[in-house]
C-alpha positions in Angstrom: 201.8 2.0 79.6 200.3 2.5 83.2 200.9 -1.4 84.4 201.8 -1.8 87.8 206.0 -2.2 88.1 206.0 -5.6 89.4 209.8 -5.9 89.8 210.8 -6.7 93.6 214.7 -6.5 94.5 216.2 -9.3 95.8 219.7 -7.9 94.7 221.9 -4.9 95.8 221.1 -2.4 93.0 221.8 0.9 92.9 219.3 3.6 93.2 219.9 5.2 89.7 219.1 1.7 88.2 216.6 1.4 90.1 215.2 4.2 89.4 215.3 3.7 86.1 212.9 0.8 86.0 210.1 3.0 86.9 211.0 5.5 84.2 211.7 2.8 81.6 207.5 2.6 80.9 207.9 6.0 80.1 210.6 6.1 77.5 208.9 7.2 74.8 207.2 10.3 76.8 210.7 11.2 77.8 212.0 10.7 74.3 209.6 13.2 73.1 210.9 15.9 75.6 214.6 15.2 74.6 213.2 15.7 70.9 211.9 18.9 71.7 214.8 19.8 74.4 217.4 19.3 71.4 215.1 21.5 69.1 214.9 23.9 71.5 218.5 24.3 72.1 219.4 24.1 68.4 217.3 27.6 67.9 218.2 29.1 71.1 221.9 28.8 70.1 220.9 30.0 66.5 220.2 33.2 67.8 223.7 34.3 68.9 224.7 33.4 65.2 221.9 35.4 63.5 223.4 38.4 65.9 226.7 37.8 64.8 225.6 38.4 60.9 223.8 41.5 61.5 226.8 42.8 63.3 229.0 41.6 60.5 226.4 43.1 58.2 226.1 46.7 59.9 229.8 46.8 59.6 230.2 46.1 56.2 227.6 49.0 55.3 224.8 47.0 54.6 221.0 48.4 54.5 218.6 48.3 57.1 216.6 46.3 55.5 218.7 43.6 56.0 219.1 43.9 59.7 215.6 43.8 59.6 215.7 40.5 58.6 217.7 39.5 60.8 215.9 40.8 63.4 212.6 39.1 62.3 214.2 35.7 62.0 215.4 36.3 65.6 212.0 36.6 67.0 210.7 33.7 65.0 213.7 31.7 66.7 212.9 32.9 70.0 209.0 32.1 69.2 209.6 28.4 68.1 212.2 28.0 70.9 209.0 28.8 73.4 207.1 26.4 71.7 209.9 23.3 71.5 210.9 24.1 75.5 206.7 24.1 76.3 206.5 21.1 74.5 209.6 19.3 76.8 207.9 20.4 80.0 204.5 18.9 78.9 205.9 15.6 77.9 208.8 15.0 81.2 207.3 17.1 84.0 204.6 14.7 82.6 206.1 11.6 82.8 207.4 12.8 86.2 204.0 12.9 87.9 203.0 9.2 86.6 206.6 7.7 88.1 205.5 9.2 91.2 202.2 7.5 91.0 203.7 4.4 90.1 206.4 4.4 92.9 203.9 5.4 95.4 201.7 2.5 94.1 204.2 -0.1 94.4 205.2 1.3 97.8 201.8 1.0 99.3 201.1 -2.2 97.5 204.4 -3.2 99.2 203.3 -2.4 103.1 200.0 -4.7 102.1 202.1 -7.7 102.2 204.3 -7.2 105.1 204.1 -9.3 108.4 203.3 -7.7 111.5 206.6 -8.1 112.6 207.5 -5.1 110.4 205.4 -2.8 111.5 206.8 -3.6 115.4 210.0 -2.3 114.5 208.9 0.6 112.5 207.8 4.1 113.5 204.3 4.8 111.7 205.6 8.6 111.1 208.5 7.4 109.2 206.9 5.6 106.8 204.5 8.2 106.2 207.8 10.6 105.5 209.3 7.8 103.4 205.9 7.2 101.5 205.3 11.0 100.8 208.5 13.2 101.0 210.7 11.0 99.6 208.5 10.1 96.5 208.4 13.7 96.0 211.3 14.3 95.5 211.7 11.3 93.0 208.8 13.0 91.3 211.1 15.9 91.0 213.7 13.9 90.1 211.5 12.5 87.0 210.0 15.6 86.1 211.5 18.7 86.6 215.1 17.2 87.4 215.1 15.7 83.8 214.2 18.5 82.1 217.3 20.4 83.3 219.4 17.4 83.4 218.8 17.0 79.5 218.6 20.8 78.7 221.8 22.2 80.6 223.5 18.8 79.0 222.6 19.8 75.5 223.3 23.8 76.4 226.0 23.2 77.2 227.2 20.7 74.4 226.0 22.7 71.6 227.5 26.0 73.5 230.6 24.7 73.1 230.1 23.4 69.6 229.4 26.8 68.1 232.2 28.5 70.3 234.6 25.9 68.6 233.4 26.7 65.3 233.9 30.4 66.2 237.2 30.2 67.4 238.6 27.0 68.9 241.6 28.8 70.7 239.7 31.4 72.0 237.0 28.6 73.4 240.2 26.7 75.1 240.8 30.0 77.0 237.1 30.1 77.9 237.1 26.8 79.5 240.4 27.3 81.4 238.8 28.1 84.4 237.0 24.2 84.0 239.1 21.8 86.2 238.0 24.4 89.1 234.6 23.5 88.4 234.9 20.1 88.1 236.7 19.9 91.4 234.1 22.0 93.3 231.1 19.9 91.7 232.6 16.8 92.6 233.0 17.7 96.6 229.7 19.7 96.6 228.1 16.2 95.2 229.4 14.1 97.9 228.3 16.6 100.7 225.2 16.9 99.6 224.2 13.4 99.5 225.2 13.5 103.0 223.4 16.3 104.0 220.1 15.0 102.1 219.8 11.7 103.2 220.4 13.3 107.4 217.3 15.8 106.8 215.0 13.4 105.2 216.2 11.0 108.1 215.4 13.4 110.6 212.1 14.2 109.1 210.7 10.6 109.3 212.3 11.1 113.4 209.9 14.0 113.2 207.0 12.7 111.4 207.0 9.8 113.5 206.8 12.1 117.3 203.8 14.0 115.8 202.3 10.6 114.7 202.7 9.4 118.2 202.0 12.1 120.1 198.5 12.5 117.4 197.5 8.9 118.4 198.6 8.8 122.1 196.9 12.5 122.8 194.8 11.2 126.0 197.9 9.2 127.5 199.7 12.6 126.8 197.0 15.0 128.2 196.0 12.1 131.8 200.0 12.5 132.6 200.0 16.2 132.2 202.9 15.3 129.2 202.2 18.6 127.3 205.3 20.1 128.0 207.7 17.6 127.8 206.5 16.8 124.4 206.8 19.6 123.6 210.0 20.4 124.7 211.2 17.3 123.1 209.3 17.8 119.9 211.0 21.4 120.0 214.2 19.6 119.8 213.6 17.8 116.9 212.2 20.4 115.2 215.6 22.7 116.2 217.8 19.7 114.7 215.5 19.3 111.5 215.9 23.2 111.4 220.1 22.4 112.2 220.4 20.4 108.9 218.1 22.0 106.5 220.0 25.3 106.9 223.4 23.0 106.6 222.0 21.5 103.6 220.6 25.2 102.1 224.0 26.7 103.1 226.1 23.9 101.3 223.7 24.5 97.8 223.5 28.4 98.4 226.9 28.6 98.5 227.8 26.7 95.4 226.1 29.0 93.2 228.3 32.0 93.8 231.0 29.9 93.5 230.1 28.6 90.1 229.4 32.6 89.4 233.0 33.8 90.6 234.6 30.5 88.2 232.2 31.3 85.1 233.6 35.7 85.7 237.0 34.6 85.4 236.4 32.6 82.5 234.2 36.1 80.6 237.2 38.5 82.2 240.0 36.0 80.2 237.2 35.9 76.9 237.3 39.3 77.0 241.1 40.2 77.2 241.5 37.7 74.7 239.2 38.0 72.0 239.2 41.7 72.4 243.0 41.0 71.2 241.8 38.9 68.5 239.0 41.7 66.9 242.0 44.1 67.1 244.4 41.6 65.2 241.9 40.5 62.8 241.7 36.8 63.4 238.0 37.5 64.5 235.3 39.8 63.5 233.5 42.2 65.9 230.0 39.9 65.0 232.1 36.8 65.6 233.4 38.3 69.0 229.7 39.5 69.9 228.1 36.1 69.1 230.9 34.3 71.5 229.9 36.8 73.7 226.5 35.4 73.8 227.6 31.9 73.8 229.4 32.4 76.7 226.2 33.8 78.8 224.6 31.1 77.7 227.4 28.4 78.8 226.9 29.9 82.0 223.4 29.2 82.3 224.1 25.7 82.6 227.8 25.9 84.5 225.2 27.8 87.5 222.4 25.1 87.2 225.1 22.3 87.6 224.4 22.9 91.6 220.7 23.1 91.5 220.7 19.9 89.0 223.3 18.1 90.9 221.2 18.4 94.4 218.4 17.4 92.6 219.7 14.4 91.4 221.8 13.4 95.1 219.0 14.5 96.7 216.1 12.0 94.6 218.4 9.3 94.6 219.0 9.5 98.4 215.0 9.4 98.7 215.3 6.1 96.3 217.8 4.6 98.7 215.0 4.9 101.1 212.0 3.6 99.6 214.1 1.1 98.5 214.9 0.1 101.9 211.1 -0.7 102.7 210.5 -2.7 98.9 213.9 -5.1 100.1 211.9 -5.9 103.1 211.2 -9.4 101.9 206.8 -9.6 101.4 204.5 -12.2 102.5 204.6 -14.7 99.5 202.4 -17.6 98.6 203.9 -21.1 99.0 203.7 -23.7 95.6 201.1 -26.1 95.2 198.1 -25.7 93.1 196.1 -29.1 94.4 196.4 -27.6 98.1 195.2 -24.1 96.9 192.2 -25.7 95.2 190.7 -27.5 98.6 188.1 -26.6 100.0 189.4 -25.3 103.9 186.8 -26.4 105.6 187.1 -29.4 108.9 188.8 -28.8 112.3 192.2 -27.6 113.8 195.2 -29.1 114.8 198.2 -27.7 116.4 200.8 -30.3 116.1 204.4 -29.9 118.7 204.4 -26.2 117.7 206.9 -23.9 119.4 207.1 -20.0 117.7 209.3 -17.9 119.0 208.9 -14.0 118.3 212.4 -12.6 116.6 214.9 -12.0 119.2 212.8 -13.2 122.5 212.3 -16.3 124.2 209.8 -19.1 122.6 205.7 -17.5 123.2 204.7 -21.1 122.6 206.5 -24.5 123.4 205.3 -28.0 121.8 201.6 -27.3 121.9 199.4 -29.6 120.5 195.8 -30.2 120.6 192.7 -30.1 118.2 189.5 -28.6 117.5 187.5 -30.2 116.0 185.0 -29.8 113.2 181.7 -28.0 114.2 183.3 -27.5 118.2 184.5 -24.9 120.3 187.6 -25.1 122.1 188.6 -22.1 124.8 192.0 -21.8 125.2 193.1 -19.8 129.0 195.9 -19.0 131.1 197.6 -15.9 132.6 198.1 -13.1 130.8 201.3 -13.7 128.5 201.1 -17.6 128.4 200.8 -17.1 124.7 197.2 -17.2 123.7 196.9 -14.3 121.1 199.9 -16.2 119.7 197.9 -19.0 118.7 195.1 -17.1 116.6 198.2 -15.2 114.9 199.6 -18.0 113.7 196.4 -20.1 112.7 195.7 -16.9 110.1 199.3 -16.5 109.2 200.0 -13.1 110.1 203.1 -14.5 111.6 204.2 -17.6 109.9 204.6 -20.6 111.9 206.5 -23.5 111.4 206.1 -26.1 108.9 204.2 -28.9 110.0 202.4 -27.3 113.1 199.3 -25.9 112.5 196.4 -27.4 110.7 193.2 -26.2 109.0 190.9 -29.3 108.1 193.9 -31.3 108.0 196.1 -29.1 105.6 199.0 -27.5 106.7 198.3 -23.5 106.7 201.8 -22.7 105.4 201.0 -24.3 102.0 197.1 -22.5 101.8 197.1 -19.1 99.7 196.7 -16.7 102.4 193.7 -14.6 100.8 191.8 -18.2 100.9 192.7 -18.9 104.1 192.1 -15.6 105.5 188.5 -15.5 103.7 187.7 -18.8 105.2 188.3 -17.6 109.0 186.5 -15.0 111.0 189.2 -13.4 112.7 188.8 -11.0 115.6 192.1 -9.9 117.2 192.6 -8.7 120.9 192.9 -4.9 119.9 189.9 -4.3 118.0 190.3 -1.6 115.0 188.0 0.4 113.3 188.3 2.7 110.9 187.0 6.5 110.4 184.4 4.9 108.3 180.3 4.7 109.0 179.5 1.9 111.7 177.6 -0.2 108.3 180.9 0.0 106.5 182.8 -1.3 109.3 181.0 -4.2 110.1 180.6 -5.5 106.0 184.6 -4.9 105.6 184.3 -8.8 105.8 181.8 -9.0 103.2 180.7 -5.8 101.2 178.2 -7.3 99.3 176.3 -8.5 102.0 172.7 -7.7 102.6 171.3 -5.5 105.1 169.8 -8.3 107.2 172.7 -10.1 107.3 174.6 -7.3 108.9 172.0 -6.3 110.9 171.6 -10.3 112.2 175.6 -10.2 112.9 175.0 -7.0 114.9 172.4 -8.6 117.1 174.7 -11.8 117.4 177.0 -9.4 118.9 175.2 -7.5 121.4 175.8 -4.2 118.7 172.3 -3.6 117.5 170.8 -1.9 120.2 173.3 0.5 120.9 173.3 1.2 116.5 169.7 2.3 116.5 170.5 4.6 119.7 173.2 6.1 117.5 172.1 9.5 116.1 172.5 8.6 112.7 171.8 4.7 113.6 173.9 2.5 110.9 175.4 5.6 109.1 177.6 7.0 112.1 180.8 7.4 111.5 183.2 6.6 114.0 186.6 8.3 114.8 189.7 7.8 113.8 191.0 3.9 115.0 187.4 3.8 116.4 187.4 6.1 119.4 184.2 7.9 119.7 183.3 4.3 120.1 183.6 2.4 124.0 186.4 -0.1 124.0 183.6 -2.8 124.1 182.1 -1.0 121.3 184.6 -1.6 119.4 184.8 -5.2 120.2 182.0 -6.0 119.1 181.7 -4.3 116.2 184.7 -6.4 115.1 182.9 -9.6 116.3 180.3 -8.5 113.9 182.5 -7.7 111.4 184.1 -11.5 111.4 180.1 -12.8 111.6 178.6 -11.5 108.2 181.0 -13.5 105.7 179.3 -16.9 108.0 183.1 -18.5 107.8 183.6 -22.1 108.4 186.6 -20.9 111.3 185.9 -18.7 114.0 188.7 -17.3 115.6 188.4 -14.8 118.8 191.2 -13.4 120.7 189.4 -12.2 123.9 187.0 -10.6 122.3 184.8 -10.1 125.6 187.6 -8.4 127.8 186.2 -4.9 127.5 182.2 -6.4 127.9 180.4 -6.5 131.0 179.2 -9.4 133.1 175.4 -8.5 131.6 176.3 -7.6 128.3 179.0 -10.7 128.4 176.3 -13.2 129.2 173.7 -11.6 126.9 176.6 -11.7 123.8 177.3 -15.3 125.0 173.5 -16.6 124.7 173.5 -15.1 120.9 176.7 -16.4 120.1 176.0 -19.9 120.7 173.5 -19.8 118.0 175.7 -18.3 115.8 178.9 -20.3 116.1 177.2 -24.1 116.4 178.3 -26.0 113.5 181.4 -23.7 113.0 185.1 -24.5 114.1 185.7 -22.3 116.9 188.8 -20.9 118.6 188.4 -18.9 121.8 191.3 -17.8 123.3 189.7 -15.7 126.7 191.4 -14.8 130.2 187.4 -14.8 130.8 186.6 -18.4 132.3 183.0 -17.5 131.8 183.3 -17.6 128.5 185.4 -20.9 128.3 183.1 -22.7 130.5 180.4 -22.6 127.4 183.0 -24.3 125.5 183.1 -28.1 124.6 186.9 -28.4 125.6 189.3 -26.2 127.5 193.1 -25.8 126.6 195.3 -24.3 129.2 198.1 -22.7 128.8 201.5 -21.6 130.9 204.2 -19.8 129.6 203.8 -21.2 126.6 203.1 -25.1 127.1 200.0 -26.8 127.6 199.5 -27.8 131.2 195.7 -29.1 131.6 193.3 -29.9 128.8 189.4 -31.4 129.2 185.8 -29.8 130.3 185.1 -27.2 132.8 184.2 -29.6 135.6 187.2 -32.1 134.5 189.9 -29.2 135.2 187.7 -27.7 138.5 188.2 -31.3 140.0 191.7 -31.6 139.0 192.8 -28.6 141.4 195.6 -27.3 139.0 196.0 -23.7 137.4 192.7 -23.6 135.7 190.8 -24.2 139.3 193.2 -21.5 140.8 191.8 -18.8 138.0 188.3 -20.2 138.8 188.6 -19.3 142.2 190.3 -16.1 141.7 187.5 -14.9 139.1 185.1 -15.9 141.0 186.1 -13.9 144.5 186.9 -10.8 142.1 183.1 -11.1 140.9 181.8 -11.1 144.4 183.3 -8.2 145.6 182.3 -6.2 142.6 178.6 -7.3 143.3 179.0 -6.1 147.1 
């Protein structure tokens, strides 16, 4: 019953529908509450009737004993109607809670697979609201917001079934005051769909400044920014505040409303059938029980509002989520016999040019290799497209078809976990999470022994500073990392992509935040570590690329020199300029 909804919408469908496909698993949960929903309405509206014998009863002279009975068979009728409406909010508020859980599932499941791209254009707070608020209130939707869909439906069906049977004229007058109501609930829909989807809008807006202003608290605090933030969160806060009271005004007032509509409609009841008692065409018990059917017709004419908010307002949140699930995922090209190589061998960058959506090209018919078991450094000034290159090789950005290589397959037809599994990867912006420094550094590989972790640690340069720790391999860093130093962090990701011992080594500048000590100590260790591997360095550190068997550099995109350290010095072209500059910045920092 619990399997994961795999649908994925491709289509424009509606939110109702599809809605409906997470509470189609549930069917037979939500059959049981209509069961016990219908029972309970059959004996609630038994109980006007058994009122309207009595009455009948007393006024024909009948004993006491009688009324008795009646009496008794009205509390059993109230007691069994407690049990059938318990048994409706078990089974639906039940199968509420588990749509939520599967929506939420599917939505985080969802954000797994999309490209970084996404998450560029797409505040953090917002998704948070989107993944939390708005799946709320499709829980509510499911749970509660069924039960009173179903049970004001059936109230008010059977209502008017046993007002018919009482006096079908005298039922017309009742529900003269109806086209009112209709036209009132229709308008009071429409706003409130408007109003809904503007306040949960605004709350992502919301979420989203505190989520920023959470994670950017130093920038915030070195610019003296406190007040402006909080001036402008004020302001969102005051506009949240605007709608919500727009939205609670629009619902608050529609209950009266349906209050005033439902008086007329008991002020014409009780002209007219007080006309009918005294004429005869009705007895006083008939007129009593239609009496009581009427209070209860209004039950369900007063939750209209509450139920139709509900509804606008959990189908709004569906629109929503929705809106992230469309986002087209990261799928897995066709091809069994390519997903069953072994990835293993060099890289190759064949005439690629990438271009980021909406900007200029970040890389213009590059090619060169690495080969198998070599290390090639690729340089150049800072936005010539280097991190681009280590992006691409591990698809988090697709590239083209036909441009980049991994032993002499084409990456764009290799199942991405198998790829991604068979390359150490260590981006520019080292993250770690508000884990233990251990679990940080086996996210590659959790089943790794200790002494392999502890050997990648070394390798990086980490080790030292681990056992100075206060709680050695058990610390647990902050949140993103940030008790840690910046070169910290660094190399606790270079450990990280160490421990699986992949056949690919990729690193994105992964000594930027490192000392010239620490640099060359991390250097001496990682030559052991990396011979016999494919290795990718892209580094604005020529240090570093000087250890490398071949250097690739880069301008703007394009590949303007390519060969050894001393090929590219004696050529006199940008790399030699770099050198130069590098090396007069590292004098005047020893003076």
């Amino acid at each position: 019953m619990h399997d994961p909804v795999r649908r994925r919408y491709t289509d424009r469908v509606s939110p109702a529908r599809r809605f409906l496909v997470y509470a189609r698993p549930y069917a037979s949960r939500y059959a049981a509450g209509v069961l016990c929903l219908a029972a309970a309405t059959c004996l609630s509206l038994a109980i006007p009737w058994q009122v309207k014998l009595a009455v009948d009863a007393l006024r024909s002279g009948t004993g006491t004993h009688v009324v008795a009975v009646y009496a008794a068979a009205i509390l059993a009728l109230a007691l069994f109607h407690g049990v059938a409406r318990l048994g409706s909010r078990f089974t639906m508020l039940g199968a509420g809670q588990w749509v939520e859980h599967d929506i939420r599932r599917d939505l985080y499941a969802h954000l797994e697979t999309l490209p970084p791209a996404f998450y560029q254009t797409h505040r953090t707070g917002d998704l948070m609201s989107r993944a939390t608020n708005d799946v709320s209130a499709l829980r509510a939707l499911a749970g509660f917001g069924g039960v009173m869909l179903v049970g004001t439906t059936f109230t008010f069906a059977g209502t008017l079934v046993a007002m018919w049977a009482i006096d079908p004229w005298l039922t017309l007058w009742a529900l003269a005051p109806s086209p009112a109501l209709v036209l009132l609930a229709r308008r009071f829909n429409h706003q409130v769909e408007t109003e809904s989807t503007a306040v949960q809008e605004q709350l992502g807006a919301l979420s989203a400044r505190v989520q920023e202003n959470l994670t950017g608290m130093t920038v915030v605090r070195a610019y003296t920014m406190e007040e402006r933030e909080i001036e402008a969160f004020g302001r969102l806060n005051a506009e949240y505040l605007t709608r919500s009271l727009r939205l609670a005004r629009t619902q608050a007032a529609f209950s009266p409303m349906l209050g005033l509509i439902s008086g007329l409609g008991g002020l014409i009841v009780l002209w007219v059938g007080g006309r009918a008692v005294v004429e005869g065409r009705i007895t006083l018990g008939a007129f009593v029980a239609f009496g009581g059917y009427l209070a209860h017709l209004a039950w369900p004419t007063i939750a209209l509002g509450w139920t139709l908010s509900n509804l606008k307002r959990g189908l709004a949140s569906m629109a929503r989520v929705a809106e992230i699930l469309d986002v087209p995922g990261a799928t897995e090209a066709e091809g069994t016999a390519a997903a069953a190589a072994p990835i293993r061998g060099g890289l190759e960058f064949r005439h690629l040019t990438f271009a980021y959506e909406g900007r200029r090209p970040a890389l213009e018919d590059v090619s060169f290799t690495v080969p198998e078991g070599r290390m090639v450094a690729v340089v150049g000034p800072t936005g010539s497209g280097k991190s681009t290159l280590g992006s691409l090789v591990t698809r988090l950005h697709e590239p083209p078809p036909g441009a980049v290589f991994v032993g002499g397959i084409d990456v764009r037809v290799l199942p991405r976990e198998r790829l991604r599994s068979s390359i150490g990867y260590v981006p520019q912006e080292a993250f770690l999470f508000s884990r233990s420094i251990r679990d940080n550094v086996a996210l590659g590989d959790e089943t790794a022994p200790e002494a392999r972790l502890r050997r990648a640690a070394e390798t990086a340069g980490l080790a030292p500073e681990i056992e100075g720790f206060p709680e050695g391999w058990s610390t647990v860093v902050g949140e993103r990392g940030l008790t840690l130093s910046g070169g910290q962090r660094q190399r606790a990701a270079l450990a990280r992509s160490l421990v699986p011992a992949p056949a690919v080594l990729v690193l994105d500048d992964v000594f930027a935040s490192v000392d010239a000590g620490k640099e060359a100590e991390i250097l001496s260790s990682l030559q052991g570590a990396v011979a016999g591997r494919t290795t990718l360095v892209m580094t604005h550190r020529l240090r570093v690329a000087q250890e490398a068997d071949r250097i690739v550099v880069l301008d703007e995109g394009r590949v303007v020199e390519e060969g050894t350290h001393a090929d590219l010095l004696e050529a006199g072209g940008l790399y030699a300029r770099l050198w130069r500059i590098q090396q007069i910045e590292q004098e005047l920092a020893n003076e």
